[in-house]
C-alpha positions in Angstrom: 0.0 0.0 0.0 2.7 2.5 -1.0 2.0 6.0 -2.3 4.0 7.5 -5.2 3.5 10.9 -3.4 4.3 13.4 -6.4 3.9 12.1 -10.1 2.5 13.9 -13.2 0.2 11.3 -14.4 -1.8 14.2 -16.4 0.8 14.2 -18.7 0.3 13.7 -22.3 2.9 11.2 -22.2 0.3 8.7 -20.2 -2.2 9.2 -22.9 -1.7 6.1 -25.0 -1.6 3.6 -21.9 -2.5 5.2 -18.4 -4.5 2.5 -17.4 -1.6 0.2 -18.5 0.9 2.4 -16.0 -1.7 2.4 -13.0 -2.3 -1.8 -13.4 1.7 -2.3 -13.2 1.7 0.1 -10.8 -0.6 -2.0 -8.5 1.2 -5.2 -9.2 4.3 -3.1 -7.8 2.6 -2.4 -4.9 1.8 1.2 -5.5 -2.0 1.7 -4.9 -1.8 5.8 -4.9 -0.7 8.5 -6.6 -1.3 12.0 -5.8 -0.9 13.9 -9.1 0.6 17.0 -8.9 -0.6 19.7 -11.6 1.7 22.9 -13.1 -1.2 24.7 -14.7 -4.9 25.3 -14.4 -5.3 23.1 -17.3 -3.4 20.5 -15.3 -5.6 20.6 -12.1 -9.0 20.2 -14.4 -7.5 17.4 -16.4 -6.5 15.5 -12.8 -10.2 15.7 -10.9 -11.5 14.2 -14.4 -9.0 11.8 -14.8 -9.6 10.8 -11.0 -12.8 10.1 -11.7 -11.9 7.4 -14.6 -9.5 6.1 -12.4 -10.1 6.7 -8.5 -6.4 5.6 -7.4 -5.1 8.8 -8.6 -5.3 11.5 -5.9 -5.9 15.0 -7.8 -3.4 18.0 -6.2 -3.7 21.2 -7.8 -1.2 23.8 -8.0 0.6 26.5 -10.4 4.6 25.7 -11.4 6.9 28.5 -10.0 8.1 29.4 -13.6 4.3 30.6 -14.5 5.3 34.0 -13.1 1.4 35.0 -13.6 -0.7 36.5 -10.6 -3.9 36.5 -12.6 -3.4 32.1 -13.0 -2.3 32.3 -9.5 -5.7 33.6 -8.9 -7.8 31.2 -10.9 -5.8 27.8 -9.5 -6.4 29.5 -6.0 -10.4 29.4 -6.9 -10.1 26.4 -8.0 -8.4 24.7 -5.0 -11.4 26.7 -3.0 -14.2 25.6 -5.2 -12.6 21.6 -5.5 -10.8 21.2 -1.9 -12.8 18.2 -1.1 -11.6 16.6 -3.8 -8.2 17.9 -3.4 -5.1 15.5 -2.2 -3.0 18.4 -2.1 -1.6 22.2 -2.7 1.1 21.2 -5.5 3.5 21.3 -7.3 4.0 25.1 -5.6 7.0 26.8 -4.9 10.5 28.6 -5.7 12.6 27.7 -8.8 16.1 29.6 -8.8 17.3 27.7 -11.8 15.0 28.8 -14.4 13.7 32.3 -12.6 17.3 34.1 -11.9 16.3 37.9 -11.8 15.5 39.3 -8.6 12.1 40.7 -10.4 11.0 37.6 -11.1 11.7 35.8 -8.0 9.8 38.2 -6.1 6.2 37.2 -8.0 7.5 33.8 -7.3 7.6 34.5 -3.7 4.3 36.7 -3.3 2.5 33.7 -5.8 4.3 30.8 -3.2 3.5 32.4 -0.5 -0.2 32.8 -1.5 -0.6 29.2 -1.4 1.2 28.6 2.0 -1.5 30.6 3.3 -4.0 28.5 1.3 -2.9 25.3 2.5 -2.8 27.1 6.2 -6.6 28.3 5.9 -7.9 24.7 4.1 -6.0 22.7 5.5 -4.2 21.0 2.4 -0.7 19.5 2.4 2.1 21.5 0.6 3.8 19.4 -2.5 6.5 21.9 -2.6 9.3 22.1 -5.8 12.6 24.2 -4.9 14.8 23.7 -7.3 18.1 25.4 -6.9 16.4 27.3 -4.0 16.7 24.6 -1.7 17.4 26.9 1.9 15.6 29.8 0.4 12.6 27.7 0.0 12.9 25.9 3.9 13.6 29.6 4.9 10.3 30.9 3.4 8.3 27.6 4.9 9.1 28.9 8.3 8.7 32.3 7.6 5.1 32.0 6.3 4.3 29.5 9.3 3.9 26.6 6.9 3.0 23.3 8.6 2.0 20.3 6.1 5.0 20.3 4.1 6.4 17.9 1.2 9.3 18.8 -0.2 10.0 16.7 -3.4 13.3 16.0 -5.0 14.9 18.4 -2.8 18.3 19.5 -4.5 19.8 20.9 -2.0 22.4 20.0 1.0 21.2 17.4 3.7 22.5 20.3 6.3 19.8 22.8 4.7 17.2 20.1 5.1 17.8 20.3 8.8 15.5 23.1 9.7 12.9 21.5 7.7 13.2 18.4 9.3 12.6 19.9 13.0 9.7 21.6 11.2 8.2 18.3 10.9 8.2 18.8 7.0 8.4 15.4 4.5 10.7 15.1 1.7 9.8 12.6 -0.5 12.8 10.6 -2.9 12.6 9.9 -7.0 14.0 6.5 -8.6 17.3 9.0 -9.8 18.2 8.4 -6.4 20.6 5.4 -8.3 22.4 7.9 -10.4 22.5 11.0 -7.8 25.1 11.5 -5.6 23.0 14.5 -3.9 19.8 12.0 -3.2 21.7 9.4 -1.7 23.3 12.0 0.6 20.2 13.4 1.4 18.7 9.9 2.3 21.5 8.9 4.2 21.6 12.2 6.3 17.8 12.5 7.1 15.9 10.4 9.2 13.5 8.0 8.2 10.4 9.5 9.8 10.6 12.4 7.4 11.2 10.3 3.8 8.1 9.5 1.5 9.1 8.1 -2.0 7.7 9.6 -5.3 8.6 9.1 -9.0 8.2 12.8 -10.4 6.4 10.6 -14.0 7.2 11.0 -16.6 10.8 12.3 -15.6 13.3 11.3 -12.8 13.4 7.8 -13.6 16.0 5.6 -12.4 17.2 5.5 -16.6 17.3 9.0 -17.8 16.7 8.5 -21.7 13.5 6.2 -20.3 9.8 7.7 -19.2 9.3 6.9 -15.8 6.0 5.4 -13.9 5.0 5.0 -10.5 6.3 1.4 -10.7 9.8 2.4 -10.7 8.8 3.8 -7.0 10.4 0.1 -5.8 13.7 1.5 -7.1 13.7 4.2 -4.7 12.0 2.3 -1.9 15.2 -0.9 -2.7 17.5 2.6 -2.8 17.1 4.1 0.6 16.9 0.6 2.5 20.6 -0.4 1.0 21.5 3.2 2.1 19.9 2.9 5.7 21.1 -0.4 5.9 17.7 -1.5 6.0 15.4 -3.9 5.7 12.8 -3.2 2.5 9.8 -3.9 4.7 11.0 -1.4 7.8 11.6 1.2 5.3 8.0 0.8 3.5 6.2 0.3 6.8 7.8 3.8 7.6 7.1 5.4 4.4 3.4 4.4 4.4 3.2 5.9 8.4 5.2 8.9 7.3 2.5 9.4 4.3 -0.7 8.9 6.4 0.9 11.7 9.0 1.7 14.3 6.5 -1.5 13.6 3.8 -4.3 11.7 6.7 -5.6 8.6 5.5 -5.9 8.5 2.0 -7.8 5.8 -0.4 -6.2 3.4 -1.9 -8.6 2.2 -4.6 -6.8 0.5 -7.4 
């Protein structure tokens, strides 16, 4: 009964065989997946794709590159009008890759922290990106008083992940985990009762030149227990606890 925690199974890459990727998802083990949207599009196409297939758990949110306070505005209705239906806030956040001018990074920060206060007021978990703003992200969190946090494919160091951690915040592990040096760090550095495990679909997959699935989430689940010198059960035992304290008690339908 895992959960693949952040995947984008709206994707048009999933068009030709989604119900394929959800059955060898189940035989996997995987019988959840909250699906993370970038765009307004994305968070209508997840509720009607969640009601063709109920395992996927529909999360709305707006990508931190959309530097657009008027789309900000219309995901933030819609998360008002569809929070019942809502898994989660996501994917939100700060990306310092992409956005590196000051003026841009400041709508990022006034759209970001919009939806902190959202997920504050509704009660929503945070599936939070931070690419190349890993402490400035954490920093921001704690600022804005953030409390049900996820933190997906954190890039940044294990010792920025710290504050987060004491926080009580979650950050949740992709299937590249095999061929990053960084995500084996941060596994091995942070303790257990804060991992979940994701796939990011259709990227992040343990083969880069290869669309990923939430299948491949074994590969990170195998991953961190070799790291933590673990057994696989103890670890997935943990993750599913960890997941049911950050999200509540989700369905797992498929």
């Amino acid at each position: 009964m895992l959960t693949d925690v952040h995947a984008h199974l709206c994707d048009p890459a999933f068009d030709p065989d989604r119900k394929e990727v959800l059955a060898r998802a189940c035989a996997a083990g995987v019988t959840a997946v909250v699906s993370v949207s970038e765009t307004l599009e994305d968070a209508q196409r997840n509720i009607e794709l969640a009601d063709l297939h109920p395992e996927l758990l529909p999360a709305a949110g707006l990508y931190p590159t959309h530097l657009d306070l008027e789309q900000a505005e219309a995901v933030e209705a819609f998360i008002r009008e569809h929070r019942d239906r809502l898994a989660a806030i996501g994917e939100v956040g700060l990306d310092h890759w992409k956005v590196q001018d000051e003026e841009g990074r400041q709508i990022q920060r006034e759209i970001f922290g919009r939806f902190i206060d959202l997920s504050l007021e509704l009660d929503l978990p945070l599936n939070v990106h931070s690419r190349s703003a890993g402490a400035h992200t954490v920093a921001f969190l704690l600022e804005r008083g953030a409390r049900r946090v996820l933190l997906h494919a954190f890039d940044g160091r294990p010792s920025g992940a710290l504050a987060a951690v004491e926080a009580g915040y979650q950050f949740s592990i992709p299937p590249s985990i095999v061929r990053s040096r960084q995500k084996q760090k941060l596994a091995g550095r942070l303790p257990l009762s804060c991992l979940l495990l994701e796939t990011d679909s259709p990227v992040l997959g343990p083969d880069p030149g290869l669309r990923n699935e939430p299948a491949n989430i074994i590969t990170a689940l195998r991953a961190v227990a070799e790291i933590k010198g673990m057994e696989e059960d103890a670890i997935r035992e943990a993750v599913m606890e960890n997941t049911s304290r950050l999200f509540g008690d989700l369905p797992h339908r498929i």
